[in-house]
C-alpha positions, -999 to 999 in steps of 0.1 A, spaced: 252 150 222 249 184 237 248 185 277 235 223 292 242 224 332 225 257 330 207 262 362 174 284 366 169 319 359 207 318 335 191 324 301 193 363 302 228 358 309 260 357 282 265 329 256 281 302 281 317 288 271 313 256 247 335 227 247 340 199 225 349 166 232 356 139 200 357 109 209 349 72 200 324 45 219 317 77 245 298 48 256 322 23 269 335 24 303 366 49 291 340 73 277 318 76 304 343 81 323 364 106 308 328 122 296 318 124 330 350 140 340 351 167 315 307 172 326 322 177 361 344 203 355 320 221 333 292 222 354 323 238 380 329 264 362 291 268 339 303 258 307 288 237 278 295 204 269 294 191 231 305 155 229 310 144 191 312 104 193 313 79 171 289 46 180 315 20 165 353 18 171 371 33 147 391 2 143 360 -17 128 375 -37 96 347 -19 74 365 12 60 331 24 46 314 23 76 342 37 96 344 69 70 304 68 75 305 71 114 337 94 115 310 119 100 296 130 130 332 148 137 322 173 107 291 184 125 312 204 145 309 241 142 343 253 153 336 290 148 310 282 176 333 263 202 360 278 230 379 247 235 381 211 222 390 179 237 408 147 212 403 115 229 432 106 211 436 71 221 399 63 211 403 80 177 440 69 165 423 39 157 409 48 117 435 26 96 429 54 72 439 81 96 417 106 78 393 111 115 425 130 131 437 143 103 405 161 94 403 169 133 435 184 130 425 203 93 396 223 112 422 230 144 445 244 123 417 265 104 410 280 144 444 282 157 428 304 183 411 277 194 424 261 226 426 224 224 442 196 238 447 155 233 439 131 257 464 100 266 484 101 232 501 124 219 493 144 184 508 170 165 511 203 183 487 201 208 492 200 245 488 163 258 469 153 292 479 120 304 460 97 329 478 90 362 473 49 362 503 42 383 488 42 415 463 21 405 488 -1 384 507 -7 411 481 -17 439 468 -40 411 501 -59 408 502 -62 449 468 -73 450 473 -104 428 508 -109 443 501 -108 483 462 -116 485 462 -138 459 495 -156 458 505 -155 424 541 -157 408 534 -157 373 512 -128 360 505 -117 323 499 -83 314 484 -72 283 486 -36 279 475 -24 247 491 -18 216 532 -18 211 544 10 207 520 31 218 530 55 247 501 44 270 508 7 269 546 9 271 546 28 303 512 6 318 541 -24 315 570 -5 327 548 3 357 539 -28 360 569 -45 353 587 -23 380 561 -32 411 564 -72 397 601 -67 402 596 -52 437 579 -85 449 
């Protein structure tokens, strides 16, 4: 999907900055939100956005289909792009591991190329990591003090990965608190 914010009278200006985002599901509520983020701060300062999603998680037990969608990642021109964007923690998910890897194949080909992953970390590139504790935290006092309850359960994601261990130290911490 390619997204143009160009406003009027802009198309006798110079080729606008393109950015790439890859991610998974852009269509779920993580997506959209971290699609409409990126948008945001593209429109701020008039660049292009190029989102390369996949329609099916790349955890989907059909390997075929999974190599099939991950497809739409090659379409990517990088000679073309001024910055990408991994969604890591939507495309860690390939059992096979060949979506970042081939990600990573191309990045290397540009290492000009600025680019960064998103949430989980990946070999050599800069990470950006959501700021959930706030959020975490009220969470955990909301259920405690307006709802009463003593026993919670938390299910955070994956073990071991980064995300999901700190989500529970979080939230472990604020249940200790109370």
């Amino acid at each position: 999907m390619y997204i143009n914010s160009k406003t009027k009278g802009s198309e006798n200006m110079a080729r606008r900055k393109r950015i790439a985002l890859f991610t998974a599901l852009p269509e779920a509520a993580h997506g959209q939100r971290i699609t409409t983020g990126i948008l945001h701060q593209c429109r701020k300062y008039n660049y292009d956005l190029f989102v390369f999603g996949s329609m099916t998680h790349l955890e989907f037990p059909d390997g075929e289909y999974v190599r099939a969608e991950g497809n739409i990642f090659n379409l990517a021109n990088f000679d073309e792009l001024d910055g990408a964007i991994l969604d890591t923690s939507t495309l860690i998910g390939d059992r096979s591991g060949e979506t970042v890897q081939s990600l990573l194949e191309n990045l290397r080909k540009h290492p000009e190329l600025p680019a960064v992953a998103l949430e989980i970390p990946i070999e050599g590139l800069p990470l950006i990591e959501n700021r959930n504790e706030g959020i975490l935290r009220e969470l955990c006092r909301h259920v405690i003090e307006v709802h009463g309850k003593k026993k919670l359960c938390i299910l955070t994601g994956q073990k071991d990965n980064p995300t999901s261990e700190s989500r529970l130290n979080v939230m472990l911490d604020e249940i200790h608190k109370h």
